[in-house]
N, C-alpha and C positions, 0 to 999 in steps of 0.2 A: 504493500500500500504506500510506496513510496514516489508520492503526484507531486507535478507541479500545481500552483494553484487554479492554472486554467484547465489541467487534468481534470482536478477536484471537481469545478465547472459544470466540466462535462459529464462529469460520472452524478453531480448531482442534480442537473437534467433530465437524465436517464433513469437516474431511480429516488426522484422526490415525485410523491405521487399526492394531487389534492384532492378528496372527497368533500366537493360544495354542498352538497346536501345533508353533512353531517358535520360542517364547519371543523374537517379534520384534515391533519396533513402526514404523511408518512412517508421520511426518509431514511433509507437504504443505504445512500452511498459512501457512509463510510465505515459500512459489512465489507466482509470479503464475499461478496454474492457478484455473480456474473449472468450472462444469456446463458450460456452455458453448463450451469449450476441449474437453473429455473428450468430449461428443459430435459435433463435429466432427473429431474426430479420429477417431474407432472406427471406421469403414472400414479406417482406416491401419491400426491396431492390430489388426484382424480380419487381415487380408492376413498382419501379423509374424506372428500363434501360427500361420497357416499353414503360409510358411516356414518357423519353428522345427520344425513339427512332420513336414514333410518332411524338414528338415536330420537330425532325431534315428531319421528313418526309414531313412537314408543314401544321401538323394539326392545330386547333386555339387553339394555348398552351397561350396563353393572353386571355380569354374569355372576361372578363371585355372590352376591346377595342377590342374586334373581330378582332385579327389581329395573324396572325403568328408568330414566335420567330425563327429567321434562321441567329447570327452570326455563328452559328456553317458555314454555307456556305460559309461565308468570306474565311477559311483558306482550304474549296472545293470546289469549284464553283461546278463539277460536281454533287454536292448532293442534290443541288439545285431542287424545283422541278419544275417547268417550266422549257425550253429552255431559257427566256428570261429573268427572273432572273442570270439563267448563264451567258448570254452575258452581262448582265449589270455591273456584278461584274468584269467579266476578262475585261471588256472595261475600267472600272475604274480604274484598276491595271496598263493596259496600258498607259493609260492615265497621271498618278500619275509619271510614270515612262518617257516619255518622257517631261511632263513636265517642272521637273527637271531637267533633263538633257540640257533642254533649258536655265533653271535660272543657272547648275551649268558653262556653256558654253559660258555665257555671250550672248547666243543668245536671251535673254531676259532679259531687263537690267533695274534698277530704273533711276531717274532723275540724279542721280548722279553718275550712271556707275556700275559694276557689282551689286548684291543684297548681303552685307556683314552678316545681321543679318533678320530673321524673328518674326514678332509678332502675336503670336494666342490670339485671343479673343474669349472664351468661357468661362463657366461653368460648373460646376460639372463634369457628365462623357467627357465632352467635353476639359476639360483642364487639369484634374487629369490625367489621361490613361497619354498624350503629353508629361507632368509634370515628371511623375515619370520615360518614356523611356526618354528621356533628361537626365535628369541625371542618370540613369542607364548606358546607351551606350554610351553618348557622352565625347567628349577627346576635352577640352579647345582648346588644340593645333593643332587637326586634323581637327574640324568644318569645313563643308564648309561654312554653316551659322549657326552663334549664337543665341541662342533662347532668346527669354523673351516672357511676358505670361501677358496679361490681362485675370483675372480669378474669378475677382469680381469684384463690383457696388463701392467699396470705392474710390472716387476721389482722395485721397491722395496716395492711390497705385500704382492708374495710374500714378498720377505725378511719383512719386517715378520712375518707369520704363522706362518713357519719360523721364528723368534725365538723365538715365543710358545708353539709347540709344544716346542720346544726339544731336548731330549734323549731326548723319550717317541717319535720317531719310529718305534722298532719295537714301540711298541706302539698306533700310528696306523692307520687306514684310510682308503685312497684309493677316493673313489668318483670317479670323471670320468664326465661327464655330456654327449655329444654324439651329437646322433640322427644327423646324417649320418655324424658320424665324422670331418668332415672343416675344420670350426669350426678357426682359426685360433689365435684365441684359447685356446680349450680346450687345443688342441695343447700351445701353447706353456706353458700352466700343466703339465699333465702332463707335460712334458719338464724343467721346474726343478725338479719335485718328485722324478720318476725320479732325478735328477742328486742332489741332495740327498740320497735314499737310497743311492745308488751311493756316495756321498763315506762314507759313517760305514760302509761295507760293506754293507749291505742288499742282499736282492733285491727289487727294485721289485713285482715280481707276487706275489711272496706277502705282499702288503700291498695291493692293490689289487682292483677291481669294476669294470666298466663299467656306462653304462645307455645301450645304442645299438640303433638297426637291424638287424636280422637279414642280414648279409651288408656294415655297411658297414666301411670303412675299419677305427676302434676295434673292430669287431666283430674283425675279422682278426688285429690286431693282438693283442688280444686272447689270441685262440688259439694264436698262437705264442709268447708270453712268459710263456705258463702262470699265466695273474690266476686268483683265488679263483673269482671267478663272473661271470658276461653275468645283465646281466635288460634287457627288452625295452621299445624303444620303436617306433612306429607311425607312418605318413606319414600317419594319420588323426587324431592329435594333435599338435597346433604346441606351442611350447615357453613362450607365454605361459597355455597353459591346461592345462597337462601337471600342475600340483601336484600332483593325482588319481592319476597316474600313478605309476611305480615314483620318476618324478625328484623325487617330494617324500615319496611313501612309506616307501622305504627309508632315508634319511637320518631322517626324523621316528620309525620304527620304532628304528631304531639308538641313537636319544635316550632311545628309551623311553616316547615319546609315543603313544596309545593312538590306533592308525591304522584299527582298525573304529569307533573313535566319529566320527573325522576325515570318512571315508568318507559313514559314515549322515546325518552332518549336513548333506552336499555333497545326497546323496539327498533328505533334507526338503524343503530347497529347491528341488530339481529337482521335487517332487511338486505342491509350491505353485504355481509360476511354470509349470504347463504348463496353468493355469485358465484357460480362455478369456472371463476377464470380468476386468476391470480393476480392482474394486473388492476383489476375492477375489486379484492377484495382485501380489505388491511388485517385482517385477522390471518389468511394465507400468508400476505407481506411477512407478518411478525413471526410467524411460526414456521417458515421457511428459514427467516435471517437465524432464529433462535439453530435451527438443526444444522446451518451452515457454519458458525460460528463454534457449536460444540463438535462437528461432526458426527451428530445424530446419537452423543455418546454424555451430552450434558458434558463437555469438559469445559468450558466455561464459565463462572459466574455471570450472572445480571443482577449489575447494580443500576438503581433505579435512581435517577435524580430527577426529582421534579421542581422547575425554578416557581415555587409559589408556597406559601405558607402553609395555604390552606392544603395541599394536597400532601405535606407532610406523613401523613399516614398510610400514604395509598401502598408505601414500598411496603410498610409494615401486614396492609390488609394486602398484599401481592405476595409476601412468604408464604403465605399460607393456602391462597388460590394456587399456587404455581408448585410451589413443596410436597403439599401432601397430596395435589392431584399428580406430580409426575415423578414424585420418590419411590420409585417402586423396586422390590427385589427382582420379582420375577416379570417374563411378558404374557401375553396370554396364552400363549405357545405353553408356556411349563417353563423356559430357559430361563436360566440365572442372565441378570443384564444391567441390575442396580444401576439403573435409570436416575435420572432427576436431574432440574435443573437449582440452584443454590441462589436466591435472592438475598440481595443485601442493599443498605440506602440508606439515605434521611433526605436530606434537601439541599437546593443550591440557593444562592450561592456560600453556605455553610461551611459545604464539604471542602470547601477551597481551601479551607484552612483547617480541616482535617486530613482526609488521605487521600486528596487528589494527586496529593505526593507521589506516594506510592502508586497510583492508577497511571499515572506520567513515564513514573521512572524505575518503578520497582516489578514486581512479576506480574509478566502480560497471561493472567489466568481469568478476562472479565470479558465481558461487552457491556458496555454504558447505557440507557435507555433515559436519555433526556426526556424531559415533559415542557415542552414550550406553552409557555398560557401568554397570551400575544397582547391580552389588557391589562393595565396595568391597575387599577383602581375604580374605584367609582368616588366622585366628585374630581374636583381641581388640586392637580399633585403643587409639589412642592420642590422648585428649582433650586437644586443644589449646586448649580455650578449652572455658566451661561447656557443656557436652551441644553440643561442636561435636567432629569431629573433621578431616584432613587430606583424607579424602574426602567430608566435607559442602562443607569451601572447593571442593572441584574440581567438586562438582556446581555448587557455588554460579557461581563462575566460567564453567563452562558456559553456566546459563540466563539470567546479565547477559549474556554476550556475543552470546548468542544473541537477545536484546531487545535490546542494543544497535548490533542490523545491522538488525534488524524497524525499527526506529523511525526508521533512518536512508533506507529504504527500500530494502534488501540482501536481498536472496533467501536464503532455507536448507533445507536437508532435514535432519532428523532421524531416523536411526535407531538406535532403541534393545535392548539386547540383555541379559539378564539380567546374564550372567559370561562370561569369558573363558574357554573351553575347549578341549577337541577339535570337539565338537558344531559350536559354534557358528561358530569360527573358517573349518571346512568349511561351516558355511552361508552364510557372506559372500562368500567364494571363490566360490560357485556361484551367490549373487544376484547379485553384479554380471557373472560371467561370461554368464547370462542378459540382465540387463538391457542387456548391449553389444550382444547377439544381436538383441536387437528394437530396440536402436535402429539399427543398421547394414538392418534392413529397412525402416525407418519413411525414412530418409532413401536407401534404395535404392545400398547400398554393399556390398561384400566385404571383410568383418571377418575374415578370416582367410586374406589371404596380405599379404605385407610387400614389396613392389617397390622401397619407399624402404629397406629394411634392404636388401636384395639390390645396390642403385644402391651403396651407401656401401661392401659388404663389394669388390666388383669396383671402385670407387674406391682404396683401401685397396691391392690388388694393384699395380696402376695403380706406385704411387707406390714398392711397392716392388721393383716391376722396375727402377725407373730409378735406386732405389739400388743395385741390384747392378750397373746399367749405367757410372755411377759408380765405384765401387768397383773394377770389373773397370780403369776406365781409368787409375786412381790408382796402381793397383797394377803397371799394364804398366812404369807411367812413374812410377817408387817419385823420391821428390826433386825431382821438375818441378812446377813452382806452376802452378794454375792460377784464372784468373776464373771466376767464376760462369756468365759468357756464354760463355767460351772451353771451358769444359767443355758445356756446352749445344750447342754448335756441333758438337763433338768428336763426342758420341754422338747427335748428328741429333736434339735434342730441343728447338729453338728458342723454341717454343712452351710446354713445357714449364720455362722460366727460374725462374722461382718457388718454387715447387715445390724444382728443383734447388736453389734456395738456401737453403728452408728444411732439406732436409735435410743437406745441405753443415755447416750450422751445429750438428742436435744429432750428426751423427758430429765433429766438432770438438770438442764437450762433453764426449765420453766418451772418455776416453785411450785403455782399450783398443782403441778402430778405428786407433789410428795416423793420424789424419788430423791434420793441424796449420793453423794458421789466423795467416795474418800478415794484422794489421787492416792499415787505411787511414780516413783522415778518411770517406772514403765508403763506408760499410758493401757498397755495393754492386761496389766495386774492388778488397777483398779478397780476399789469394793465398791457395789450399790446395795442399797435399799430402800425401803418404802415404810414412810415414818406415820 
């Protein structure tokens, strides 16, 4: 990749491509992709809009869980293939929609008069998607409700956010967010947050929502604690592609973010990326550069910069769109092939002064994936220098850096997007949920089930059975010290020594377990017990 600048020119002529109809732009040319490359490939690429266009028909594109793959339906009911798939989706739109209307109306009110702020309790795709439109769309000043976010199992987080809420809890809304119901994690935030209402007298359900399965666990629960409302999720949407759904709807709706623009945008993009030509479709574009740059083998990272503040999180909700649908051990074949592409990122121009360093100068193992947002503001900017202003420097910063990986011989993609909106932000969401879709057929994977999430959640268990097996034995024998090994022996877990002793140690940290810890020079000859 070593151009002159009117090479560059030329090459990005050739492969900067505009989609006017979706106020998008995507540029190619400083991949290592050729005519060359593109037609050797289109076999491959012909075979993906096949399976797309099976998948969106709803064949069993999930074979591993015999189940269908149909966000794509969220942003068209009609494509749906049952009737009654469609009804259930446009009923839930409805629904979403007058709901809120309710909460923004005050015709549905907390303990303590309108509903000021809302709290989502989820996980992974369940709070990232929330997470990242939040602050993409939302305006401190316009909010109808303020958001905060239980999004993990660490108790000191939660505190942290029940701090931050503070005293407005009965005028808070809880949405919890788990499709089975049965999410660990989730649990356990909705159980500190119940707790926390209980504690100032609250009743937890008349401040509360769920978004689960028809019949699961949260669903039940649900019904007998008497919550505001259920709105519905589907074993034909996974929870990294759910935003579309009520799990990013209804919280974005509650903000007052305009969730038919959100919608229609996701649709643009679904209209575009189902063109069976590559030159007409950016979700192809990207998932092409992606397999040429790794050699169809993910040996690249994608670091994601996007120059805008708001978008900040997009690389964050992209580890996980892109990770866990294309981390795979095996292919569908049976072969070992430990797939996956590696996202990493924050923003520009930040990174400028973290490790664009090393993206420059140190191990060429990335491809770049700019995000140009082409407005700079809304009102009258603020000239920093003559006829310069804050978003000229950041465009400015942009296209040096972006010359300054070309030149070094660093791959990048650029795509570029007018403004930051509803629109658009749903059309990002739905080109790269696309572009995963044909790369996971280009490289002959199942992009939508998670075996390595499911290994770690039954790990997880694993670990805390043998704390309660522990604890059970602590407690028989309240005052009798014991080793790490001699507890291991105790409850038949030999094998398991490790383990025991890591957790030996954080129950030791936190007073409240009663567990007490007499060192020894050898960390490993350390007495416990249970006082």
């Amino acid at each position: 990749m070593n151009y002159t600048k009117l090479q560059w020119w030329e090459r990005f002529q050739k492969y900067y491509t505009e989609f006017p109809q979706l106020g998008l732009a995507i540029d190619l040319s400083r991949m290592n992709v050729d005519d060359a490359f593109f037609a050797a490939m289109e076999p491959r690429i012909q075979k993906a809009f096949a399976d797309m266009d099976a998948l969106e028909k709803g064949a069993i594109a999930n074979p591993d869980e015999k189940r269908m793959v149909g966000h794509y339906w969220l942003r068209n009911p009609a494509l749906a293939p049952t009737p009654e798939i469609r009804q259930e989706i446009e009923a839930a739109f409805t629904k979403i929609k007058e709901f809120t209307a309710k909460i923004h109306s005050g015709a549905i009110m907390g303990t303590g008069g309108r509903f000021k702020n809302f709290l989502l309790i989820g996980i992974g795709g369940s709070a990232l998607g929330p997470q990242f439109v939040a602050q993409a769309l939302g305006n401190p000043r316009k909010d109808k409700l303020k958001p905060f976010f239980f999004d993990n199992t660490d108790p000191d987080g939660m505190n942290r956010t029940l701090a931050a809420i503070g005293k407005k809890l009965d005028q808070t809304l809880c949405i919890v967010i788990s499709k089975s119901g049965g999410t660990k994690e989730t649990r356990n935030g909705m159980l500190v947050a119940q707790a926390a209402y209980e504690k100032v007298g609250l009743n937890f359900g008349q401040h509360a929502v769920a978004i689960t399965m028809l019949g699961s666990e949260l669903d039940k629960y649900t019904l007998a604690n008497h919550w505001l409302e259920r709105f519905p999720m589907w074993d034909w949407v996974g929870g990294r592609t759910s935003e579309l759904s009520a799990v990013g709807l209804l919280p974005a709706a509650m903000q007052g973010i305009d969730i038919e623009g959100f919608v229609a945008g996701g649709q643009l993009a679904d209209v575009a990326t189902r063109i069976n030509n590559v030159t007409e479709n950016p979700a192809a574009m990207l998932a092409l550069a992606w397999y040429a740059s790794g050699n169809g083998k993910g040996e690249k990272n994608m670091v994601v910069l996007p120059y805008k503040d708001r978008l900040e999180l997009f690389s964050k909700y992209l580890q996980q769109l892109v990770m866990e649908s294309l981390g795979k051990e095996r292919d569908l074949d049976g072969n070992l092939v430990n797939q996956g592409i590696c996202v990493l990122g924050n923003k520009g121009a930040t990174d400028q002064h973290s490790y664009i360093q090393q993206l420059r100068d140190g191990l060429n193992d990335f491809f770049a994936t700019f995000i140009e947002v082409q407005k700079d503001q809304i009102g009258d900017p603020v000239f920093t220098e003559p006829d310069a202003t804050p978003g000229d420097f950041l465009e400015g910063f942009f296209l040096g850096t972006r010359s300054a990986l070309a030149e070094n011989g660093r791959e990048s993609i650029t795509i570029t997007i007018r403004d930051v909106n509803p629109s658009t932000v749903g059309l990002l969401i739905a080109l790269f949920e696309r572009a995963v879709g044909l790369y996971a057929s280009l490289v002959n994977i199942n992009a939508y089930h998670q075996p390595g999430v499911e290994a770690g959640k039954k790990a997880a268990g694993t670990v805390l059975a043998i704390q309660m097996e522990i604890i059970n034995l602590l407690r028989t024998n309240l005052n009798q010290q014991f080793t790490v090994v001699e507890i291991s022996k105790s409850i038949g877990r030999d094998e398991d020594v490790e383990t025991i002793f890591k957790i030996l140690e954080h129950l030791a940290a936190n007073k409240v377990r009663k567990v007490k810890r007499k060192s020894s020079r050898n960390p490993f000859e350390a007495k416990y017990k249970m006082v």
